[in-house]
PDB file with one MODEL, atoms N, CA, C and O in Angstrom:
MODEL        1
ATOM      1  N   UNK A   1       4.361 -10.053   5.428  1.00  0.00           N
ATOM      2  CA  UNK A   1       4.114 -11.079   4.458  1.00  0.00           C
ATOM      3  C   UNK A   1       2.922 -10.752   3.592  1.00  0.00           C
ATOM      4  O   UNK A   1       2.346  -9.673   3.459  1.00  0.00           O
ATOM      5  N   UNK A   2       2.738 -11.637   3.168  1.00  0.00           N
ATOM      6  CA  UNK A   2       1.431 -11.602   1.803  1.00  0.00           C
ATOM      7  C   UNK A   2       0.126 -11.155   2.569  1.00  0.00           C
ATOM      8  O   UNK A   2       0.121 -10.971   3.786  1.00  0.00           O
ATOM      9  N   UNK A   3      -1.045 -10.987   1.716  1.00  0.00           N
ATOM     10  CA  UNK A   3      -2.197 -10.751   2.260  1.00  0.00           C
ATOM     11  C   UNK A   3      -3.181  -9.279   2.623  1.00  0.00           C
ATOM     12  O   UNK A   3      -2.919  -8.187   2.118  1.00  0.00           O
ATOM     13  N   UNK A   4      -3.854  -9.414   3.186  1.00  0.00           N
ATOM     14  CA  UNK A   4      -4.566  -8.012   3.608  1.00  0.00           C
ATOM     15  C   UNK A   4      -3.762  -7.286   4.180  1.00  0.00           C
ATOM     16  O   UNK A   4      -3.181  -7.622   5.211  1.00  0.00           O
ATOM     17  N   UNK A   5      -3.598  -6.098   3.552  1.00  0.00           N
ATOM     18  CA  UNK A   5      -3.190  -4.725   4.567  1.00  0.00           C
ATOM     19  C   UNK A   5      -4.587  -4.141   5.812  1.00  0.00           C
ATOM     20  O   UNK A   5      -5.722  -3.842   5.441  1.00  0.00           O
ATOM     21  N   UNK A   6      -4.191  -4.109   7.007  1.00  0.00           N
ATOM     22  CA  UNK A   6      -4.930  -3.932   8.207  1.00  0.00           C
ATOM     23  C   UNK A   6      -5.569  -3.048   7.696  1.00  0.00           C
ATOM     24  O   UNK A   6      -5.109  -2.881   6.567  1.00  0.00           O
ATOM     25  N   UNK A   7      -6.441  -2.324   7.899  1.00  0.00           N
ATOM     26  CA  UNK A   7      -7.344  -0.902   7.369  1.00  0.00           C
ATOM     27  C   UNK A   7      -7.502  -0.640   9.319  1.00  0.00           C
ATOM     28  O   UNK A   7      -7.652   0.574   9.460  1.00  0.00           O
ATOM     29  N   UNK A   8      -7.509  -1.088  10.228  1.00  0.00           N
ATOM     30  CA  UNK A   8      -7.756   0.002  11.488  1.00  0.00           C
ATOM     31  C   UNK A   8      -6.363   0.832  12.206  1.00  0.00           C
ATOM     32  O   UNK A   8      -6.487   1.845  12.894  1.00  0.00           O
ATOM     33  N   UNK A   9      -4.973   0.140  11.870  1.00  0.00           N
ATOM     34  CA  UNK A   9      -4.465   1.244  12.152  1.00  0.00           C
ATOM     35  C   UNK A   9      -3.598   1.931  10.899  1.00  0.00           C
ATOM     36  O   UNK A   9      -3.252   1.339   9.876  1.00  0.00           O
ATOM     37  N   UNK A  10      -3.379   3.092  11.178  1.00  0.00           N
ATOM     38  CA  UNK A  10      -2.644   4.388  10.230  1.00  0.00           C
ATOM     39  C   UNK A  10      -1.727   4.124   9.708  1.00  0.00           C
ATOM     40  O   UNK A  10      -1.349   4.879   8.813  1.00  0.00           O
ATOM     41  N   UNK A  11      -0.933   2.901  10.040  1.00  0.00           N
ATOM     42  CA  UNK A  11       0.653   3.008   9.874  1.00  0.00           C
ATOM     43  C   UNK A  11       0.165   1.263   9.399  1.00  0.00           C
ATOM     44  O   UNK A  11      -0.672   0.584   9.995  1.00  0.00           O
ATOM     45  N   UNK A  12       1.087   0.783   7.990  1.00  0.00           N
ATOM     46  CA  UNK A  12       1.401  -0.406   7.995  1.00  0.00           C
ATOM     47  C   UNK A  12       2.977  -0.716   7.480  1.00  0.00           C
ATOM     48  O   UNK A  12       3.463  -0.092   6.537  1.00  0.00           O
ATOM     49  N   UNK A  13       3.640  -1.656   8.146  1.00  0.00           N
ATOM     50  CA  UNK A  13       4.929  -1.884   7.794  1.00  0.00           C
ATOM     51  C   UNK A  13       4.956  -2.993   7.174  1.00  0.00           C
ATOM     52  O   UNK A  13       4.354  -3.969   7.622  1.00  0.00           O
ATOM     53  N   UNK A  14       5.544  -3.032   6.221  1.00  0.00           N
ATOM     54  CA  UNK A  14       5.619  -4.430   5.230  1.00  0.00           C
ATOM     55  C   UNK A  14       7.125  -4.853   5.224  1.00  0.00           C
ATOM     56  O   UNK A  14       8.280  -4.461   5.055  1.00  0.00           O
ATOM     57  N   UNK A  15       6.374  -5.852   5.504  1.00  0.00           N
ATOM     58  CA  UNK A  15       7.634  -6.976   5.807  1.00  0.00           C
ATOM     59  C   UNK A  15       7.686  -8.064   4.862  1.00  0.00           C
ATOM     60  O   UNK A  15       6.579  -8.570   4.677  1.00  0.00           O
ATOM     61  N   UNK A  16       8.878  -8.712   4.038  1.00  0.00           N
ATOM     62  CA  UNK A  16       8.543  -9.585   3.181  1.00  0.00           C
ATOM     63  C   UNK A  16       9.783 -10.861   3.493  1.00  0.00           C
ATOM     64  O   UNK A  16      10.765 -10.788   4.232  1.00  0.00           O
ATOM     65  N   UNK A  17       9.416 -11.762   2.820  1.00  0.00           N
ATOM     66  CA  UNK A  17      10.608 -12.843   3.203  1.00  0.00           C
ATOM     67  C   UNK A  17      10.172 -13.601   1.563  1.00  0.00           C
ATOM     68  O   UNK A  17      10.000 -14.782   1.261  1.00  0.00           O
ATOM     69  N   UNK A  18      10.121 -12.686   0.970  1.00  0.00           N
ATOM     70  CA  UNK A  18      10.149 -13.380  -0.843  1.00  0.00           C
ATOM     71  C   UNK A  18       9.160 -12.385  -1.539  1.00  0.00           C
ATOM     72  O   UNK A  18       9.219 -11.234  -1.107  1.00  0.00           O
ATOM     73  N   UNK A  19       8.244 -12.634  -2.559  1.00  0.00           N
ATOM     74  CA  UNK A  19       7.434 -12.028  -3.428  1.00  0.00           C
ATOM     75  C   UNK A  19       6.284 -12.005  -3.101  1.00  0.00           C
ATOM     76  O   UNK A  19       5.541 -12.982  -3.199  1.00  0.00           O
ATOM     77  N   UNK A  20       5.868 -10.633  -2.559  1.00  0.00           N
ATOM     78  CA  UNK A  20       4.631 -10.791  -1.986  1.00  0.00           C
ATOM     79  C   UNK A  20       3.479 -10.306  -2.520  1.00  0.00           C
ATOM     80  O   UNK A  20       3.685  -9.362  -3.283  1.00  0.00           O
ATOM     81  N   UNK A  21       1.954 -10.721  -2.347  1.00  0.00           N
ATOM     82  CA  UNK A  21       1.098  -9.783  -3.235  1.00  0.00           C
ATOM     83  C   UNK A  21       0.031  -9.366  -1.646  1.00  0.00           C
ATOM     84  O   UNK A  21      -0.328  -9.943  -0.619  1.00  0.00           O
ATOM     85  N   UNK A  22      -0.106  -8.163  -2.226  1.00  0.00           N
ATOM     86  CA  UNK A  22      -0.834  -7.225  -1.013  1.00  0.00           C
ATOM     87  C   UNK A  22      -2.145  -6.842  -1.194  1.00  0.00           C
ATOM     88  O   UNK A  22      -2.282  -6.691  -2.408  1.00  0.00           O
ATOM     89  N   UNK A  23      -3.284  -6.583  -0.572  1.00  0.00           N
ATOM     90  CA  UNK A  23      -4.778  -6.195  -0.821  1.00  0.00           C
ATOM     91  C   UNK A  23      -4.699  -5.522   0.145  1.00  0.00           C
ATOM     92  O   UNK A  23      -4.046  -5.688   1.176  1.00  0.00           O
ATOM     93  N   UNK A  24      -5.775  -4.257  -0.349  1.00  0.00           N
ATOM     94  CA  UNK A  24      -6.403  -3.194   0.480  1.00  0.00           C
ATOM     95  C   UNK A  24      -8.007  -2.925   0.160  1.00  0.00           C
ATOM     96  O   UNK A  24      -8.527  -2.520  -0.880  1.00  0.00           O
ATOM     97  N   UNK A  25      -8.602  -3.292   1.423  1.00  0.00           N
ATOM     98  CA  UNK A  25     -10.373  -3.017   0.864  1.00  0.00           C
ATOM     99  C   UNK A  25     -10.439  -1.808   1.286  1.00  0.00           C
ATOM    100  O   UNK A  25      -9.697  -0.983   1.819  1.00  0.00           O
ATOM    101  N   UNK A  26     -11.706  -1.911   0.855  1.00  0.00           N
ATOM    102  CA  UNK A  26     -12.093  -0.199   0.497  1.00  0.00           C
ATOM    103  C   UNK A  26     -12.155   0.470   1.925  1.00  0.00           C
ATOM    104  O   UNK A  26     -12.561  -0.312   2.785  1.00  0.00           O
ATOM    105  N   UNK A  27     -11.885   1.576   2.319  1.00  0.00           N
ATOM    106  CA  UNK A  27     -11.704   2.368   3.924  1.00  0.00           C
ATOM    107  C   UNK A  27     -13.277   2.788   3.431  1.00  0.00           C
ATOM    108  O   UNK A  27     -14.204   2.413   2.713  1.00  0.00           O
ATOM    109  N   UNK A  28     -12.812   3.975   4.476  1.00  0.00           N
ATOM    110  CA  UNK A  28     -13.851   5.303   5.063  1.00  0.00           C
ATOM    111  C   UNK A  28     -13.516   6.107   4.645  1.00  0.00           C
ATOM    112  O   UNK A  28     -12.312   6.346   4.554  1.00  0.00           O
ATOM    113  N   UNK A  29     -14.695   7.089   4.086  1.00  0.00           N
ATOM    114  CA  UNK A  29     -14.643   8.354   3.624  1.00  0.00           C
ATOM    115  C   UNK A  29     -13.422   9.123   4.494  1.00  0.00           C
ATOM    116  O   UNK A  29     -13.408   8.886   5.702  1.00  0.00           O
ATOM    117  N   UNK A  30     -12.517   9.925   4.016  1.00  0.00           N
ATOM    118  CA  UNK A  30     -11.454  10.221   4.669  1.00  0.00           C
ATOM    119  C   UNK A  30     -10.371   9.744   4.948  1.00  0.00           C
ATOM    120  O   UNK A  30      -9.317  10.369   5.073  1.00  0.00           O
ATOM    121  N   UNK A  31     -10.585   8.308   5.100  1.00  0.00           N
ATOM    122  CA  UNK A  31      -9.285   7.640   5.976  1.00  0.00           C
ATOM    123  C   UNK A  31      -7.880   7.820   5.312  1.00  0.00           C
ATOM    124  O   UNK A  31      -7.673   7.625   4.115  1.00  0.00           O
ATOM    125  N   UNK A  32      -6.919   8.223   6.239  1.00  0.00           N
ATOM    126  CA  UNK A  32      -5.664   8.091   5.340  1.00  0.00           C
ATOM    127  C   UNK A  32      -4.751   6.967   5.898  1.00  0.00           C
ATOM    128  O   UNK A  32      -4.465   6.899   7.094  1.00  0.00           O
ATOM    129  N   UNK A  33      -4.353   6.173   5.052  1.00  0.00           N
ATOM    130  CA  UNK A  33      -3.241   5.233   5.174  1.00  0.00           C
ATOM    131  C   UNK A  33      -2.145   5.373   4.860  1.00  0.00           C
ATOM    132  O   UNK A  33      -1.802   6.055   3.895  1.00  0.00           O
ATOM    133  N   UNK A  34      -1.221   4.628   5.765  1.00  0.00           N
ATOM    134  CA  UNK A  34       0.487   5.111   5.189  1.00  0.00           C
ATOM    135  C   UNK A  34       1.360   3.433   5.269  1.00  0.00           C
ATOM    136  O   UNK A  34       1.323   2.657   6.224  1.00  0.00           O
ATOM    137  N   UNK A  35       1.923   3.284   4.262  1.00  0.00           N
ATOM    138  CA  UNK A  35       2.444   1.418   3.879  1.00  0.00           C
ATOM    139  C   UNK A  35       3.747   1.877   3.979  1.00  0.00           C
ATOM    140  O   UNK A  35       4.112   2.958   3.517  1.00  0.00           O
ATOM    141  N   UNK A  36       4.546   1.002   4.635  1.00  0.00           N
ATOM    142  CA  UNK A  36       6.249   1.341   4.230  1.00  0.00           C
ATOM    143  C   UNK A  36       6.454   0.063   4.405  1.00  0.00           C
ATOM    144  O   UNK A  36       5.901  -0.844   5.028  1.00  0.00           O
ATOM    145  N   UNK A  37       7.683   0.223   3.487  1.00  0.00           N
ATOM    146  CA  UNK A  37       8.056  -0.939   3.387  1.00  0.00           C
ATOM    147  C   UNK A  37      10.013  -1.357   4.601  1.00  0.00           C
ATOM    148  O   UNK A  37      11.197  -1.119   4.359  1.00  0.00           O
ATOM    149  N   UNK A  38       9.123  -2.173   6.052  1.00  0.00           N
ATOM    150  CA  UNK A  38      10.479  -2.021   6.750  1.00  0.00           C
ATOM    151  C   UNK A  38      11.851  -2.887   6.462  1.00  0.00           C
ATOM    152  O   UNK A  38      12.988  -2.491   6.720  1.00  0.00           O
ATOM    153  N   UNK A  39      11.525  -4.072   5.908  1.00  0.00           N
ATOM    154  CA  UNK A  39      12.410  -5.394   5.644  1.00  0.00           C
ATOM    155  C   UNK A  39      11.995  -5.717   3.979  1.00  0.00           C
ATOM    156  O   UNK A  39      10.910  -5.563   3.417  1.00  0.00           O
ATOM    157  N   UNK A  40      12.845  -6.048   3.629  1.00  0.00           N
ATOM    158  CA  UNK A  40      12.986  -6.014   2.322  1.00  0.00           C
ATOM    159  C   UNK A  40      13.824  -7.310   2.133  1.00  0.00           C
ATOM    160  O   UNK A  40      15.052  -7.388   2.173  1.00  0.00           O
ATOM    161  N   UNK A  41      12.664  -8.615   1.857  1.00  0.00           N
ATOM    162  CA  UNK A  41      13.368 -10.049   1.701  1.00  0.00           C
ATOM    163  C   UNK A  41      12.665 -10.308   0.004  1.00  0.00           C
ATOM    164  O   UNK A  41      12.665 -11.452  -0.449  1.00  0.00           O
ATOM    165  N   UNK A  42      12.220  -9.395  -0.644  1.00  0.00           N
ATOM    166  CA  UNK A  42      11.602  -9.521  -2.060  1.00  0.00           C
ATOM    167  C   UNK A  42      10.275  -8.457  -2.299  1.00  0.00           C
ATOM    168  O   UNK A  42       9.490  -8.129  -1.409  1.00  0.00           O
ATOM    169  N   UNK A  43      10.226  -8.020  -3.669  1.00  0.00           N
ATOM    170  CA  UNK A  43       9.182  -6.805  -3.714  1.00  0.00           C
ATOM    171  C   UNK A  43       7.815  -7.327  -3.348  1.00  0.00           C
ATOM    172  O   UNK A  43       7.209  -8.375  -3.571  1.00  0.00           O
ATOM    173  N   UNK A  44       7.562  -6.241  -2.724  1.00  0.00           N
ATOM    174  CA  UNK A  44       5.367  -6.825  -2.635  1.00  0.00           C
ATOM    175  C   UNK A  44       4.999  -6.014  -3.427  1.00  0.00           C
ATOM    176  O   UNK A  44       5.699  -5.136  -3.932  1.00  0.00           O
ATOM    177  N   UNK A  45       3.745  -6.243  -3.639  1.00  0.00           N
ATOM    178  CA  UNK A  45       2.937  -5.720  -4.816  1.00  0.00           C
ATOM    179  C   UNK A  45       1.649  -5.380  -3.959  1.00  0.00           C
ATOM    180  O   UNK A  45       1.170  -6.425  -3.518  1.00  0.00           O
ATOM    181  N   UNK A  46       1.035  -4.420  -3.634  1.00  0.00           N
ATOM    182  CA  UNK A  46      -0.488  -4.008  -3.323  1.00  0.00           C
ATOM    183  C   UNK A  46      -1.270  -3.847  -4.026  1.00  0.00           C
ATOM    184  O   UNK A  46      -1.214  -2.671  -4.386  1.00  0.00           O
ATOM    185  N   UNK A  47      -2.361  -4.561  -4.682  1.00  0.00           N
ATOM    186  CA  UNK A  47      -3.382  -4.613  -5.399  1.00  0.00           C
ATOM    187  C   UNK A  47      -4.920  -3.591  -4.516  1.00  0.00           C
ATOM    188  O   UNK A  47      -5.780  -4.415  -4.202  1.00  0.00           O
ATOM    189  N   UNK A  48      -5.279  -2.358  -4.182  1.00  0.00           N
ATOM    190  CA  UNK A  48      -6.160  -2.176  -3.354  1.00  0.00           C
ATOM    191  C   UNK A  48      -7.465  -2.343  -4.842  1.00  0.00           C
ATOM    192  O   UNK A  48      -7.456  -2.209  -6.065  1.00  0.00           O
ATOM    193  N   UNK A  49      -8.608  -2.765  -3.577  1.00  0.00           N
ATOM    194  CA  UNK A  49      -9.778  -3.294  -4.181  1.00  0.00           C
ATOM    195  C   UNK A  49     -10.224  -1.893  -5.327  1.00  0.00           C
ATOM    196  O   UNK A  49     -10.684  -1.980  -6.466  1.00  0.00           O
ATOM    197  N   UNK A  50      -9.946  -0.861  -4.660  1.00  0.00           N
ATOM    198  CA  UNK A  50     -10.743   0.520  -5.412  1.00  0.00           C
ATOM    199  C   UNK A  50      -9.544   1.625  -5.431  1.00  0.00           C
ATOM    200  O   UNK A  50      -9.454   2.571  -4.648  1.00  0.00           O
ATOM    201  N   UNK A  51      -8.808   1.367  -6.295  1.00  0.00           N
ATOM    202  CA  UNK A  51      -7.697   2.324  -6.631  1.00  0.00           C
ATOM    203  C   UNK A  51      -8.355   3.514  -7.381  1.00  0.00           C
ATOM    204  O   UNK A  51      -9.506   3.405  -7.805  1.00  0.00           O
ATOM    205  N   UNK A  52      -7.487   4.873  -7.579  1.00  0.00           N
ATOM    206  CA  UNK A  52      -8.187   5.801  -8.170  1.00  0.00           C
ATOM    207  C   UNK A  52      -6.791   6.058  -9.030  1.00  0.00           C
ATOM    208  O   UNK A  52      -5.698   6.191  -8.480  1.00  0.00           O
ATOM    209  N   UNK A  53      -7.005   6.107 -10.519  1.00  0.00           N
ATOM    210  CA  UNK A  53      -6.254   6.224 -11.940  1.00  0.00           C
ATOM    211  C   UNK A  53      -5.161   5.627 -11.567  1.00  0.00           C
ATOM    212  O   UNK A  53      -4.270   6.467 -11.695  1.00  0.00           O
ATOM    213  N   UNK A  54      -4.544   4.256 -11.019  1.00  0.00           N
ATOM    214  CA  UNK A  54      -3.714   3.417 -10.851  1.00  0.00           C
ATOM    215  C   UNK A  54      -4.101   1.515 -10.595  1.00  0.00           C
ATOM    216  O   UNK A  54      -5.280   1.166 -10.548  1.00  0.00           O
ATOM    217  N   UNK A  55      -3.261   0.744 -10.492  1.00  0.00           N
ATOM    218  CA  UNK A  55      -3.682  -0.433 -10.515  1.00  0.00           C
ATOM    219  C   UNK A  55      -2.956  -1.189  -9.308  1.00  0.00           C
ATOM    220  O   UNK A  55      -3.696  -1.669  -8.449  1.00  0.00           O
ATOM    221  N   UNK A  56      -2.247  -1.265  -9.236  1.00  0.00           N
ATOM    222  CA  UNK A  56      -0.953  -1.434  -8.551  1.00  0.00           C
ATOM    223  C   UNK A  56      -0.013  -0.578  -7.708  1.00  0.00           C
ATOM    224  O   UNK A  56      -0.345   0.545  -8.085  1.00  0.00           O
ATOM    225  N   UNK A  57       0.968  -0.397  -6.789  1.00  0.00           N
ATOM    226  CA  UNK A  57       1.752  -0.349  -5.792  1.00  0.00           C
ATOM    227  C   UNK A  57       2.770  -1.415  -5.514  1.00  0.00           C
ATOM    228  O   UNK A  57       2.639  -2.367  -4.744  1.00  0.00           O
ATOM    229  N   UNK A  58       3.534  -1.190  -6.063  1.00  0.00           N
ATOM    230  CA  UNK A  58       5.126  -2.035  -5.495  1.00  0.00           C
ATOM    231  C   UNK A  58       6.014  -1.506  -4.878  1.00  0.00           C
ATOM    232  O   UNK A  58       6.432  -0.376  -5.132  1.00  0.00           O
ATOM    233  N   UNK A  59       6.504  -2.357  -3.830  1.00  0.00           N
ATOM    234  CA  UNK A  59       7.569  -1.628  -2.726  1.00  0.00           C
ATOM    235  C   UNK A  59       8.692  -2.880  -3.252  1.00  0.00           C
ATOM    236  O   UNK A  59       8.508  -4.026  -3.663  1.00  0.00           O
ATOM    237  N   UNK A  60       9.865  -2.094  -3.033  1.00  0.00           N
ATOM    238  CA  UNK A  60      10.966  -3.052  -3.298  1.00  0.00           C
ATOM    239  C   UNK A  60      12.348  -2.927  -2.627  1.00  0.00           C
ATOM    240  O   UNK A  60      13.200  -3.804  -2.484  1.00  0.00           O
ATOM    241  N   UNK A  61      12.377  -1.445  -2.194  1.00  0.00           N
ATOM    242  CA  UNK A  61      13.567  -1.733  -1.018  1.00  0.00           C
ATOM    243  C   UNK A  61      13.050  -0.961   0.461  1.00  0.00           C
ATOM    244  O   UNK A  61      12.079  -0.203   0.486  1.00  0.00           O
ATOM    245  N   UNK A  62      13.545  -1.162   1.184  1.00  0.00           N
ATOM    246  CA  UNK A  62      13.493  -0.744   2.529  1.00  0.00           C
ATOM    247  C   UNK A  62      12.976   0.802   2.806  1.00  0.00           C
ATOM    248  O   UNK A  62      13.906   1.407   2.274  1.00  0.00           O
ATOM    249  N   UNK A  63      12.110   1.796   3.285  1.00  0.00           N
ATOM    250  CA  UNK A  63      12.191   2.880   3.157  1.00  0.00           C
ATOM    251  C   UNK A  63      11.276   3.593   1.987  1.00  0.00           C
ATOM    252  O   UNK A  63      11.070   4.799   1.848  1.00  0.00           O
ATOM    253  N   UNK A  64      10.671   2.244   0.998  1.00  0.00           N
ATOM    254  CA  UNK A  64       9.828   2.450   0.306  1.00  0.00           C
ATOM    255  C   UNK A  64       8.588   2.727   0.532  1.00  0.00           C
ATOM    256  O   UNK A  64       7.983   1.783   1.041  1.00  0.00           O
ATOM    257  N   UNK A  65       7.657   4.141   0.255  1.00  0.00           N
ATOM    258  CA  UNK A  65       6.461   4.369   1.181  1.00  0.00           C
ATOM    259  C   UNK A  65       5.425   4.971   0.033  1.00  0.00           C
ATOM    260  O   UNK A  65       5.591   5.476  -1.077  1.00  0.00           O
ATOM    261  N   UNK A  66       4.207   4.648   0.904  1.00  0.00           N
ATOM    262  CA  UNK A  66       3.333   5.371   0.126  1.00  0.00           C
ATOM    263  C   UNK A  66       1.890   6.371   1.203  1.00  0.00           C
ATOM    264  O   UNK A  66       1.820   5.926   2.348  1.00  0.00           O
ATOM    265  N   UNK A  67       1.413   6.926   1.062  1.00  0.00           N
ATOM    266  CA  UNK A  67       0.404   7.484   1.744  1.00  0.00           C
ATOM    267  C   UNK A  67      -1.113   7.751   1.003  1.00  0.00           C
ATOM    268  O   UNK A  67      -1.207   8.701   0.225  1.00  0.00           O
ATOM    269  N   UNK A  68      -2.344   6.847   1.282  1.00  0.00           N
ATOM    270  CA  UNK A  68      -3.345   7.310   0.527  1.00  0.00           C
ATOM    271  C   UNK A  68      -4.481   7.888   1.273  1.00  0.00           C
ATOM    272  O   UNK A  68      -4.463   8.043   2.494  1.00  0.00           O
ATOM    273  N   UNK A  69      -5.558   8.229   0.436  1.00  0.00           N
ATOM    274  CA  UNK A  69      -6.573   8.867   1.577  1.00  0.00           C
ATOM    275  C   UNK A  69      -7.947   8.175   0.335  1.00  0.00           C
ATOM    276  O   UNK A  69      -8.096   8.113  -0.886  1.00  0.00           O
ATOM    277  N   UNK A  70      -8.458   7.902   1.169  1.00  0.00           N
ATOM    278  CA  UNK A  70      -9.588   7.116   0.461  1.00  0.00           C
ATOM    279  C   UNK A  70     -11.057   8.041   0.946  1.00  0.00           C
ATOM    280  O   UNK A  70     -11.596   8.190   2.043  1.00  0.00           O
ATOM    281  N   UNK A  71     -11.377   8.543  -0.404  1.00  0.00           N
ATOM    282  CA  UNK A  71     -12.081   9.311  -0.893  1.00  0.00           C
ATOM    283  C   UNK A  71     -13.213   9.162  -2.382  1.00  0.00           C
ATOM    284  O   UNK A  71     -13.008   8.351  -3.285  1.00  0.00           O
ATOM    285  N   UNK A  72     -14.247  10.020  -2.352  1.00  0.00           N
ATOM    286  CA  UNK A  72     -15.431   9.360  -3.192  1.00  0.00           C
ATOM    287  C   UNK A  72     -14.789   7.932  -3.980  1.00  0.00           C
ATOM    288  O   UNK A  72     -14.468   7.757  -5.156  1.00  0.00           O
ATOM    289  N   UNK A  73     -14.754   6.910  -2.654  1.00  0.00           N
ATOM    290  CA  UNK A  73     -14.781   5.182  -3.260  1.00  0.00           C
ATOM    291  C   UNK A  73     -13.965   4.669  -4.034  1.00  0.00           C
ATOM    292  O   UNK A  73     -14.054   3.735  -4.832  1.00  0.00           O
ATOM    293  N   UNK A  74     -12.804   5.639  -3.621  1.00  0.00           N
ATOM    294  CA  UNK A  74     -11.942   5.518  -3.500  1.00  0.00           C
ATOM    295  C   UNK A  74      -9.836   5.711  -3.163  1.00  0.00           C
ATOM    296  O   UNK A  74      -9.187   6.739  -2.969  1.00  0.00           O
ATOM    297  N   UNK A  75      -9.555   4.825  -3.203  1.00  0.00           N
ATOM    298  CA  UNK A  75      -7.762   5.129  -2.796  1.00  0.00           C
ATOM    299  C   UNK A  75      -7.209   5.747  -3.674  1.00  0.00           C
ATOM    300  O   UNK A  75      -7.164   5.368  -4.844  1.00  0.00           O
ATOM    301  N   UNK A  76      -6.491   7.237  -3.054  1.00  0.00           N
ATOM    302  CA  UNK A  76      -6.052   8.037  -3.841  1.00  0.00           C
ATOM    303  C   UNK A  76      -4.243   8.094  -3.459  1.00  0.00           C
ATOM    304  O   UNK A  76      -3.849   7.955  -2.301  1.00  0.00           O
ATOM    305  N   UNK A  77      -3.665   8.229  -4.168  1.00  0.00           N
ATOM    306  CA  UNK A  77      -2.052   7.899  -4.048  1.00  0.00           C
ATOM    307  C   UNK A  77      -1.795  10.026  -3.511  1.00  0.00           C
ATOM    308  O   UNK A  77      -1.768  10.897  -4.380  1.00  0.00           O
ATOM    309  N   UNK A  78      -1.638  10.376  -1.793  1.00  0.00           N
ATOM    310  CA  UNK A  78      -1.335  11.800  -1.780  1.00  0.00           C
ATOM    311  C   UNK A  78       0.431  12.163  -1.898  1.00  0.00           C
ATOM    312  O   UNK A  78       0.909  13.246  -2.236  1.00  0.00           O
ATOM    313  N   UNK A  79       1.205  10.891  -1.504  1.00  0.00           N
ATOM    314  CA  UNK A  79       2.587  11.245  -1.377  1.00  0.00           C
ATOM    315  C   UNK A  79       3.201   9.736  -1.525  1.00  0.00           C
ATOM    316  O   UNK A  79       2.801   8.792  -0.844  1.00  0.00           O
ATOM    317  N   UNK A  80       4.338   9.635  -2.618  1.00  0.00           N
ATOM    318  CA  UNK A  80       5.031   8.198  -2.274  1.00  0.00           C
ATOM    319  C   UNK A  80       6.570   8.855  -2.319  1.00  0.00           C
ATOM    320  O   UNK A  80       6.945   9.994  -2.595  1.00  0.00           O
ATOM    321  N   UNK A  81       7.394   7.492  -1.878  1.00  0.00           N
ATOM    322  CA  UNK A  81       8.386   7.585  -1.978  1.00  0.00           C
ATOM    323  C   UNK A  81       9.031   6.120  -2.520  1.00  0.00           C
ATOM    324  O   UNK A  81       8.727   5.023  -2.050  1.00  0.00           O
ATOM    325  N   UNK A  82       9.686   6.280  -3.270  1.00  0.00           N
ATOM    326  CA  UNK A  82      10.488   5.002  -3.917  1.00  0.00           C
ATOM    327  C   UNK A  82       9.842   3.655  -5.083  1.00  0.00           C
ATOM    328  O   UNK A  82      10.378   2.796  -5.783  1.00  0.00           O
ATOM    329  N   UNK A  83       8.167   4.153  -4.737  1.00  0.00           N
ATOM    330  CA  UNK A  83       7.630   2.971  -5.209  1.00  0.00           C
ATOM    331  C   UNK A  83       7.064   2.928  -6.535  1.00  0.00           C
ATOM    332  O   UNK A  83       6.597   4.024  -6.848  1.00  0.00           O
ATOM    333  N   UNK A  84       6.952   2.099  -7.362  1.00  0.00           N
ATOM    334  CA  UNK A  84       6.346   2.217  -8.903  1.00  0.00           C
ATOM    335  C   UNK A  84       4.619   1.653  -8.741  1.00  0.00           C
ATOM    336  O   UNK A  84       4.017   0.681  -8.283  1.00  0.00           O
ATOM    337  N   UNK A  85       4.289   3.058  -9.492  1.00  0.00           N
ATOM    338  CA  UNK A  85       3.107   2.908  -9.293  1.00  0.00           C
ATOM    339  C   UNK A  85       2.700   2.423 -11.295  1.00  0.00           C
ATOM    340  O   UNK A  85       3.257   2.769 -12.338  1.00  0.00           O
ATOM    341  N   UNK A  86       1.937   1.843 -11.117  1.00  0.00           N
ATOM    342  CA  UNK A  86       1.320   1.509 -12.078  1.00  0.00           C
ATOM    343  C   UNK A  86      -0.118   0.988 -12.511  1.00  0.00           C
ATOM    344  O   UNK A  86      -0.355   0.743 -13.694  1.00  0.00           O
TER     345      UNK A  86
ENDMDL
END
């Protein structure tokens, strides 16, 4: 559902049951995160606090993924699959 994406573990699965909007605060030097999207009841949208040359992250069907690594302050997009970045 809506809300904060966890920042302590590696893996987040997004689950939606309508239109969701998503936040990510800022990690740790290094950290890499990985979002997929498992259930698909309407697109979410991830807004992270400190994106790097992007604004946005939308997942919209099932299988939709992204992987970042948050680095000098910020979230860097290293591999997606399916999702519109903007």
């Amino acid at each position: 559902g809506a809300g904060a994406v966890d920042l302590t573990s590696a893996i987040t699965w997004v689950v939606t049951t309508g239109v969701n909007a998503l936040t990510l605060a800022a990690g740790t030097e290094g950290q890499i995160k990985f979002i997929v999207m498992k259930t698909d009841g309407g697109a979410a949208t991830l807004t992270p606090i400190s994106p790097a040359n992007y604004d946005t992250i939308e997942f919209n069907d099932v299988g939709d993924s992204v992987q970042l690594l948050y680095t000098n302050a910020a979230w860097h997009i290293v591999g997606s699959h399916g999702v519109t970045v903007a």
